[in-house]
N, C-alpha and C positions, 0 to 999 in steps of 0.2 A: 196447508200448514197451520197446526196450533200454536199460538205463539205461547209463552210462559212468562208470566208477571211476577216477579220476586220482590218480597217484604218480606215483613216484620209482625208475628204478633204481640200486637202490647193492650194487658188490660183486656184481653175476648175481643179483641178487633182488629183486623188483618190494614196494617200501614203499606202501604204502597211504595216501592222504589219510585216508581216513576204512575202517578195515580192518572195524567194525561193522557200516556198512553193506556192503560185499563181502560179510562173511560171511554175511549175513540173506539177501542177492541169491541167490548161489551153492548155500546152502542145500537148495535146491527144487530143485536136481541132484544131489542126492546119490545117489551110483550110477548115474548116466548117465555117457554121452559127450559130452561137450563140443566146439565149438570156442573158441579164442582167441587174440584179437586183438590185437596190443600195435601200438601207431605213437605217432611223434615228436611230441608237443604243438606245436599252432602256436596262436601266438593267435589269438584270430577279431578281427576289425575292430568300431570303435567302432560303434555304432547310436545310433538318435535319432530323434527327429519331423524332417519335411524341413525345416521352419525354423529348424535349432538347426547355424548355422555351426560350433560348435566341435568337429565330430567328421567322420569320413569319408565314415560317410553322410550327413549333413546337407548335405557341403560338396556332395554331387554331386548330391541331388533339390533343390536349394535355387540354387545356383549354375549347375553344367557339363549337364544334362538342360534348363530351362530355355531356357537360351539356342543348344544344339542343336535343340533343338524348333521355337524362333522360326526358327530358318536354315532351316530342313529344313521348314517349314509341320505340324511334324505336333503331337501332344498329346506330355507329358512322360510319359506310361506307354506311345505305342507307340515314342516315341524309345530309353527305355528297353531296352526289347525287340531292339529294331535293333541297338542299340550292344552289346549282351551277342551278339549274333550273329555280327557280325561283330570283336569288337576282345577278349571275355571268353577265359581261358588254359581251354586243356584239361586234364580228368585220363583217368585209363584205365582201362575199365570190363574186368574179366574177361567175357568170351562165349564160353562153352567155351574152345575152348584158343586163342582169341585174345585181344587186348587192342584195344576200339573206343575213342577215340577223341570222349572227351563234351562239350560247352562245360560249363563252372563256372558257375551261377547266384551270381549276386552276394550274396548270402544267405549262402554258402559260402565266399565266397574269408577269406584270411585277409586281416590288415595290411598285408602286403607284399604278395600277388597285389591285391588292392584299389588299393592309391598306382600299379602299375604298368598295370592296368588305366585308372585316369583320368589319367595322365600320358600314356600310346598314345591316348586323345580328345584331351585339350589338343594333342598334337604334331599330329595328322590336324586338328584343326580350325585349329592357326595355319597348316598348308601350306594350307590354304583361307580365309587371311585374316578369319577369325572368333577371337578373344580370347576366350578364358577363365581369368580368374585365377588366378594359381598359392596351392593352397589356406593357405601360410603366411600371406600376403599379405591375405587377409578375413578381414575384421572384423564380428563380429554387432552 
């Protein structure tokens, strides 16, 4: 396991949440070569058990997978699957000196890739006359 050290940059110089633990991490290189890795904090999306409407995930194993499932005759984990197949954003994987091209497990996406990931189901399923709540809108 890699762990990940979250700061602050201020001024061209990376602040440490918690600089202790860095140092204790980085320690065990000393005198090595190193890589590192700096990128833009994004939040990650709320999580939850699938019956707790009040968060991202809940609204979507709880509500929008449900009720594609019942359309589509299949179960909510291979609907699931489908919907990440076809409708989930991509990032871009290095392979050698190209860039392929990966779907985002929803597990991963952030806040923002998440609302626009289930707002692309809600749009594809009202042009197919199937409703699903917009998630302001439920109430647990």
């Amino acid at each position: 396991m890699i762990p990940i050290f979250k700061g602050t940059i201020k001024m061209g110089k990376v602040i440490f949440d918690s600089r202790e633990q860095f140092d204790l991490w980085v320690g065990q290189f000393e005198g090595k070569r190193v890589d590192v890795t700096v990128k833009k904090y994004r939040k990650k999306r709320t999580s939850g058990q699938p019956d707790e409407l009040s968060n991202q995930n809940g609204y979507y194993w709880a509500i929008v997978l449900p009720i594609v499932a019942n359309w589509n005759g299949d179960t909510v984990d291979d609907m699931h699957e489908i919907l990440l197949k076809k409708y989930a954003p991509y990032t871009y994987k290095d392979f050698g000196d190209e860039k392929i091209a990966v779907k985002i497990r929803s597990s991963e996406m952030d806040t923002k890739q998440f609302a626009e990931y289930t707002d692309t189901i809600r749009m594809v399923m009202t042009n197919l006359d199937v409703h699903i709540p917009d998630p302001e809108k439920v109430t647990s």
